[in-house]
C-alpha positions as CSV (number, residue, x, y, z in Angstrom):
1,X,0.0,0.0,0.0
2,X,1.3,3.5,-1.1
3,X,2.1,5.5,2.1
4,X,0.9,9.2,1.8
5,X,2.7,11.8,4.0
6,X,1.4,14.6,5.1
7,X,3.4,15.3,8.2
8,X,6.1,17.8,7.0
9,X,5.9,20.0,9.9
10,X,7.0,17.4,12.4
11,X,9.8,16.3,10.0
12,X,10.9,16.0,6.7
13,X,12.1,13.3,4.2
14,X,16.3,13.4,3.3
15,X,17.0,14.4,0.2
16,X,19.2,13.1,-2.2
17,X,22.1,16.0,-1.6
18,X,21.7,15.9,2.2
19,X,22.0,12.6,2.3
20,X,24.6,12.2,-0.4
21,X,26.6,15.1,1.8
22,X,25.9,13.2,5.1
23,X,27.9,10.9,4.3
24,X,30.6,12.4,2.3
25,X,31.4,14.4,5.2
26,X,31.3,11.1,7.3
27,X,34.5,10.4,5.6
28,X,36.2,13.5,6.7
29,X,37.0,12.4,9.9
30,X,39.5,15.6,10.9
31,X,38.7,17.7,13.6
32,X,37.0,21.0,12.6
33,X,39.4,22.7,15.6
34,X,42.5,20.9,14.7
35,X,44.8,23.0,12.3
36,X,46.3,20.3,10.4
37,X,44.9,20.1,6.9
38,X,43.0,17.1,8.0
39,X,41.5,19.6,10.5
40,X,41.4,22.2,8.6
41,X,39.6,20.2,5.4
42,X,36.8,19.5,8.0
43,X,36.4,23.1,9.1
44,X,35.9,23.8,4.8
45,X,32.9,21.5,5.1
46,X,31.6,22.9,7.8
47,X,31.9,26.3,6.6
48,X,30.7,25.5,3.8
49,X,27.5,25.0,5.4
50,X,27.5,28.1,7.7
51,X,27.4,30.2,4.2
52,X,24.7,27.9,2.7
53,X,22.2,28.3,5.7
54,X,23.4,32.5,5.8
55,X,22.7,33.1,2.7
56,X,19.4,31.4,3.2
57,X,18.2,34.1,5.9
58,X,20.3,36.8,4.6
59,X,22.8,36.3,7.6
60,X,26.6,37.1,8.1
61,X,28.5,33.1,8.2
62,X,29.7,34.4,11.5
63,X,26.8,35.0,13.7
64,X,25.5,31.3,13.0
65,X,25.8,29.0,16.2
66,X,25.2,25.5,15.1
67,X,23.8,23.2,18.1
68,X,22.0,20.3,18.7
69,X,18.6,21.2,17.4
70,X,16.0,23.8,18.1
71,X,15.0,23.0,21.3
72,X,19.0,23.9,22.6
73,X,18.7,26.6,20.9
74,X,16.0,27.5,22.8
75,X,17.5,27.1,26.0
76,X,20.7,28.5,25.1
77,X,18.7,31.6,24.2
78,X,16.4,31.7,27.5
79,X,18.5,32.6,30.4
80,X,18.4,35.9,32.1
81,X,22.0,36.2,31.8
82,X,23.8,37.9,28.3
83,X,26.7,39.8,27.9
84,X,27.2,43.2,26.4
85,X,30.5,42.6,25.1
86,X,32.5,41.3,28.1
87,X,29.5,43.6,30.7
88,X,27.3,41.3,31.8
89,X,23.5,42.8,30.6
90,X,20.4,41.1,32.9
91,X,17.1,40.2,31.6
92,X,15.3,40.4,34.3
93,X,11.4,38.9,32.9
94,X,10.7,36.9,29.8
95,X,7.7,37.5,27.9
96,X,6.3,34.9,25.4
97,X,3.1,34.5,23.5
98,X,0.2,31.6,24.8
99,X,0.5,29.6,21.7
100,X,4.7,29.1,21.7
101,X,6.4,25.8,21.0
102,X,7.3,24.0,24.6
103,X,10.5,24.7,23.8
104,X,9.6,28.0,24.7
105,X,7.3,27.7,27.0
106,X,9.2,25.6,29.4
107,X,11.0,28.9,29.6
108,X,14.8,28.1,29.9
109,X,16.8,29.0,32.2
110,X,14.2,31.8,33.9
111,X,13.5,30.9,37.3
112,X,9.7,30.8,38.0
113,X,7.9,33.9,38.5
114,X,10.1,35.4,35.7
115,X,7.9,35.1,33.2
116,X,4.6,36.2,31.5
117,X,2.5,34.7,28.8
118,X,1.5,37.2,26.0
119,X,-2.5,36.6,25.2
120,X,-3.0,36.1,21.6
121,X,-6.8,36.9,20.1
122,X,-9.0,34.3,18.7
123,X,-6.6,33.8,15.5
124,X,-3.7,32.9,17.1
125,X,-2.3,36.6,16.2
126,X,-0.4,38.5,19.1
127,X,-1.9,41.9,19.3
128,X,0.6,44.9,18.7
129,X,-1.6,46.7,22.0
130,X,-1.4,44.2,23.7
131,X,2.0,43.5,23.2
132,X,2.9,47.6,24.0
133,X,1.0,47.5,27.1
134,X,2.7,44.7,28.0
135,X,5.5,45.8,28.0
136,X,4.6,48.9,29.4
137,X,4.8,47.7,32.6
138,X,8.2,46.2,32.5
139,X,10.3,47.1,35.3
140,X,13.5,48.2,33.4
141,X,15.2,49.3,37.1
142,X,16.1,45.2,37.7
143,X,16.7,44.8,34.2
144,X,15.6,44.2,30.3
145,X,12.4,42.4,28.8
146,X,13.2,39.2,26.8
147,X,10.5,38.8,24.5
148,X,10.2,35.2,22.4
149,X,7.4,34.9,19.5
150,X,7.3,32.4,16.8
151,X,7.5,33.6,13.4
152,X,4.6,30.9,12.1
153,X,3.1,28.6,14.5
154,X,3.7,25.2,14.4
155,X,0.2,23.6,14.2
156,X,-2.0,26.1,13.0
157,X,0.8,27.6,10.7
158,X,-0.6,31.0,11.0
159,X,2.1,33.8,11.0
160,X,2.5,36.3,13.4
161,X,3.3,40.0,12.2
162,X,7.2,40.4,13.9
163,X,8.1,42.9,11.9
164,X,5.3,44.9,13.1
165,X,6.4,43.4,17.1
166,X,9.6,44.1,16.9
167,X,10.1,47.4,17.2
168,X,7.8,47.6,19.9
169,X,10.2,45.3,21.9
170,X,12.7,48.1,20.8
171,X,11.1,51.1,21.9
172,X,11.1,49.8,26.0
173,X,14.8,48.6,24.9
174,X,14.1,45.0,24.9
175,X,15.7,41.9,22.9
176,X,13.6,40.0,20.5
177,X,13.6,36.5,20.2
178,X,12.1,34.7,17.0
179,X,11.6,30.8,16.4
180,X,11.6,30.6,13.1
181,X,12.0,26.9,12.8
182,X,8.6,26.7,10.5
183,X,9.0,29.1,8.4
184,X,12.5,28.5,7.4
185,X,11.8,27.5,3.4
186,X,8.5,28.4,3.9
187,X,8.3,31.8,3.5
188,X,11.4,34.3,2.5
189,X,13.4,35.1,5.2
190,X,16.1,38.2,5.8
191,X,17.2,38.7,9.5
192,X,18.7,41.7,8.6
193,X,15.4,43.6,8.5
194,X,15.1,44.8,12.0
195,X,12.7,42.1,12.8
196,X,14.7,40.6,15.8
197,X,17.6,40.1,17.6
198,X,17.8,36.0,18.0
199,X,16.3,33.4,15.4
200,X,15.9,29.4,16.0
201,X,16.6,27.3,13.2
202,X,16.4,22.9,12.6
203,X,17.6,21.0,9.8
204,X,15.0,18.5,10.0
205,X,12.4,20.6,8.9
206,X,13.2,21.6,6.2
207,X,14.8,18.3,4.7
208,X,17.9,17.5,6.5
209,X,18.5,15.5,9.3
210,X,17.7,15.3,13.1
211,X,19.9,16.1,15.8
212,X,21.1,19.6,14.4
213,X,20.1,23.4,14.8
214,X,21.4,26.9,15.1
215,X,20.3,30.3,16.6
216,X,21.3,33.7,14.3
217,X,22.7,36.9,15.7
218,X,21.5,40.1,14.1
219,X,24.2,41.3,16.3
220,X,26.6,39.5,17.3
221,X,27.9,42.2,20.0
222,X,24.8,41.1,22.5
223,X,24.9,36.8,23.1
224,X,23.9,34.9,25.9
225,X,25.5,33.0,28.6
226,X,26.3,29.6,26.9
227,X,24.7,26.7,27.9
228,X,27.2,24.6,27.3
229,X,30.5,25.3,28.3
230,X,34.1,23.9,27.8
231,X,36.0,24.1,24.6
232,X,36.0,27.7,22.5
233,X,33.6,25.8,19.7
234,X,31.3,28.0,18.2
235,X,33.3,30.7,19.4
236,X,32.5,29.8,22.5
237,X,29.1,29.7,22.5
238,X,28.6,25.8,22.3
239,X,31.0,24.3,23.4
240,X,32.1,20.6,22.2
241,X,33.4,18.9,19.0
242,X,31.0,19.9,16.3
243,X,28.7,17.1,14.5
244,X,30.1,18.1,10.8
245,X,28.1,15.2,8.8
246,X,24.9,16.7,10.8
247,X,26.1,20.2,9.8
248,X,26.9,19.5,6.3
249,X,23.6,17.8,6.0
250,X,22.1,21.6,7.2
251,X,23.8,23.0,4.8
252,X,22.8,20.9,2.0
253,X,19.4,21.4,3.0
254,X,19.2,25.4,3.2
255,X,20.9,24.6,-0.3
256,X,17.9,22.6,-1.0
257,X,15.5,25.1,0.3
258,X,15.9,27.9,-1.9
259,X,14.5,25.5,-4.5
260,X,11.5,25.4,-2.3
261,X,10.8,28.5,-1.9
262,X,10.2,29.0,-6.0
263,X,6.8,26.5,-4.9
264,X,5.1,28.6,-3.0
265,X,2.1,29.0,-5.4
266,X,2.1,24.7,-5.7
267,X,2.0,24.0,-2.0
268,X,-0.9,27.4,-1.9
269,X,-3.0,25.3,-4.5
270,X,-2.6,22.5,-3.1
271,X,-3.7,24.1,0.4
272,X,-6.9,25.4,-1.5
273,X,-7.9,22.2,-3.0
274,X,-7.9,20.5,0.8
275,X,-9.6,23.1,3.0
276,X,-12.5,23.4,-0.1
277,X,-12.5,19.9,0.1
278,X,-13.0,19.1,3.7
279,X,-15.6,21.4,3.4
280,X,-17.1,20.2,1.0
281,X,-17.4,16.6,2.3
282,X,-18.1,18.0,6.1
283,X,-19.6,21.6,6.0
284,X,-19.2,21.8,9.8
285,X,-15.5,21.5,9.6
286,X,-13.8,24.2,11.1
287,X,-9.8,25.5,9.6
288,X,-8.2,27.0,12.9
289,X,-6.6,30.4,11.9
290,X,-8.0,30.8,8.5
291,X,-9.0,34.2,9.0
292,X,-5.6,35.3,8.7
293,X,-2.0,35.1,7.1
294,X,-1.0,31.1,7.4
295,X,2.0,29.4,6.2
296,X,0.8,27.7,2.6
297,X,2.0,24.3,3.3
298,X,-0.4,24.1,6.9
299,X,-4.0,23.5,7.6
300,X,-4.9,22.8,10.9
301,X,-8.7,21.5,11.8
302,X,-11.4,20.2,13.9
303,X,-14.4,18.3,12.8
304,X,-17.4,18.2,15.5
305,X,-18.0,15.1,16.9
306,X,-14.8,13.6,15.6
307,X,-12.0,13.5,18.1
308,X,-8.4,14.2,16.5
309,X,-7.1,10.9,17.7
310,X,-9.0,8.5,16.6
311,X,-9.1,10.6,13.1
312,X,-5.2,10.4,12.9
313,X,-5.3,6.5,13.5
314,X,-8.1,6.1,11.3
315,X,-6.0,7.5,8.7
316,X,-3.1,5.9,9.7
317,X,-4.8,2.7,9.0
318,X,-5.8,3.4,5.6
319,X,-1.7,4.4,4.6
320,X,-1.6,8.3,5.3
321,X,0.6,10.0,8.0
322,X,-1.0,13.2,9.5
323,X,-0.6,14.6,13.0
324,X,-3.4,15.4,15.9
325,X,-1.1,18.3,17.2
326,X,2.5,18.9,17.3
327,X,4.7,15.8,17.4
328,X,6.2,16.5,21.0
329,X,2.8,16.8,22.8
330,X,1.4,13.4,21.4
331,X,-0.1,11.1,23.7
332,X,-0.9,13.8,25.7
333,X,-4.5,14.0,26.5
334,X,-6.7,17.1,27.0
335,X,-7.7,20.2,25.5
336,X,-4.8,21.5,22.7
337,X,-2.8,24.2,24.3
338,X,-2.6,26.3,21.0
339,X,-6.6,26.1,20.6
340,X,-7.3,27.1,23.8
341,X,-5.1,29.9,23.7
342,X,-7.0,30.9,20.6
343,X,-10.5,30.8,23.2
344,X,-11.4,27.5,21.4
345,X,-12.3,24.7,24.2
346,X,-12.6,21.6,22.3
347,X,-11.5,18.1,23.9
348,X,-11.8,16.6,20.5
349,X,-8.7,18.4,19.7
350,X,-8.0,18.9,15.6
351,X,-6.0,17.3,13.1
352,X,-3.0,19.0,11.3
353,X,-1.9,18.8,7.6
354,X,1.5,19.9,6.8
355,X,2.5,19.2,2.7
356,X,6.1,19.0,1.4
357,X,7.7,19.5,-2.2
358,X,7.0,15.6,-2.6
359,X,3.2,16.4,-1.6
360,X,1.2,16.2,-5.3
361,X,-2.2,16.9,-6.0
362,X,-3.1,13.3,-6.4
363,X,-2.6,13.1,-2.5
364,X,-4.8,15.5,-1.4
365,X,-7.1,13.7,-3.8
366,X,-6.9,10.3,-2.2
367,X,-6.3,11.8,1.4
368,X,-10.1,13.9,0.8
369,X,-11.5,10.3,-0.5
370,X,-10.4,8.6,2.7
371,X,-12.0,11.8,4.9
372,X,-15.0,11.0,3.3
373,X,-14.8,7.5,4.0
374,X,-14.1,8.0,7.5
375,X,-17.2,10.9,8.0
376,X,-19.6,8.5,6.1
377,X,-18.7,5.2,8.7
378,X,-18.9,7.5,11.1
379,X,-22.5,8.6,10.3
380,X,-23.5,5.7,9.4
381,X,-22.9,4.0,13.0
382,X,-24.7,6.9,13.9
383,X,-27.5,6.2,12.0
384,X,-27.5,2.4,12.7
């Protein structure tokens, strides 16, 4: 049976340069620290890859700290301690919105009571006013605000306006945090634009492998206290010996994504087709966030009297791969975080589709047949 996968936002498939320079760079065993040239060939390939993903987000190679995913970026990111320089500079609360990744809302290193959660309003969308009053009452006598939004949201992919947000965190002389994990190759990225201080990347979202992330500097003068600490890696901002087949395979992959980004209009069609065909089949279907600007790869939606679980393994069963939620809250029962943040209270949760440059129209075709398969058993056990 053909397997259809529609699960791109919790991961993505290898392609056939990352994996072809996965395991090239397996064979270049030097040391990317060691100054030999087997050391030093190892540091080319690794390089090499800092300028692919830079070029990507419009960043200078040098402000690029590769780690081991998102989520240590994260936590690298969310401490309270940073340095101006060689002065220490203290960031005294941490602000983020409701409907943040847990990697952000576990909240780092910030002690508890630290911390506030940013409302959003019923789209998902974080409110410039809100955000500005806020803010407003920031103490800046024991410090500076650390604000963290996501560019895009992971489930319902809807997109938050940062560049708008951003220089409200300015204006109370704040740093700006930005995961932008989903909407790397998504959407057409340039750091340089005054739309934060910090962005969160992963490889295996946008086609390379797992186990390897970065943060971006927009200026590299203001960093955080590492998390890791021991060798100067990184320049001294992660320490340890870095994973350079993991690192090539980023590279190859934000080589990869610029190709992506030319099928923007595909993935949109494809997006179209699906949300007018779940309506279609169920009229009472509800697309989370589709009153505003969404990524055009993610729909995100709740049928009533249908819970999200037993949808997912439904079509699990019947050979395609979607996801009731993000993949690192699964098995976790209750009402979805990101819903409820939205002031939707719905223990049947909702089902997310997330499409990929593999994704073709014929598998949106068979994925709406097997919908309507699964609405008409359902009413017809109803009706029984």
């Amino acid at each position: 049976m053909k397997r259809i996968y529609l699960d791109y936002n919790s991961t993505t498939p290898l392609s056939g340069r990352v994996r072809n320079s996965l395991v090239a760079a397996l064979d270049t065993f030097g040391n990317p620290s060691s100054i030999h040239s087997e050391g030093r060939a190892a540091k080319t390939v690794m390089q090499k890859a800092r300028h692919a993903l830079a070029e990507l987000i419009h960043s200078d190679p040098g402000k690029i700290v590769f780690t081991s995913g998102a989520t240590e970026a994260a936590m690298t990111l969310l401490t309270p301690h940073y340095f101006m320089g060689r002065s220490p500079l203290f960031m005294s609360h941490l602000y983020f919105s409701a409907t943040e990744h847990p990697c952000i809302t576990s909240k780092g290193r910030f002690p508890a009571g630290m911390s506030t959660v940013i409302p959003v309003d019923g789209d998902g969308i974080v409110q410039p006013d809100v955000l500005r009053t806020i803010l407003a009452g920031h103490n800046k006598s024991k410090g500076l605000p650390l604000v963290a939004i996501q560019y895009a949201n992971h489930e319902t992919g809807v997109i938050q306006p940062i560049e708008v947000l951003a220089p409200i965190v300015k204006e109370v002389g704040g740093f700006f945090i930005v995961d932008s994990v989903q909407v790397l190759a998504k959407e057409k990225l340039d750091i340089t634009r005054k739309c934060g201080d910090f962005f969160i990347f992963s490889a295996h979202k946008i086609g390379g492998p797992k186990g390897i992330g970065a943060f971006a500097c927009v200026d590299s003068f203001v960093m955080p206290q590492p998390l890791i600490t021991g060798g100067g890696q990184e320049k001294g901002f992660r320490a340890g010996t870095e994973s350079l087949p993991l690192i090539a395979a980023f590279g190859a992959a934000a080589i990869d994504a610029q190709d992506h980004l030319q099928r923007q209009d595909h993935l949109a069609k494809l997006q179209k087709n699906l949300e007018d065909g779940l309506k279609k089949i169920q009229p009472s279907t509800i697309i989370h966030g589709s009153r505003t600007r969404r990524l055009v790869n993610t729909t995100f939606f709740s049928t009533p009297g249908f819970k999200a679980e037993n949808m997912q393994i439904a079509f699990d069963l019947e050979g395609v791969a979607v996801s009731a939620g993000a993949a690192c809250s699964s098995g976790k029962v209750g009402t979805n975080p990101i819903l409820q943040a939205m002031g939707i209270f719905d223990s049947n949760g909702a089902i997310r589709i997330s499409v990929g440059w593999e994704t073709n129209a014929d598998d949106i075709k068979d994925f709406l047949t097997i919908f309507q398969n699964i609405v008409s058993r359902k009413n017809n056990q109803q009706h029984a």
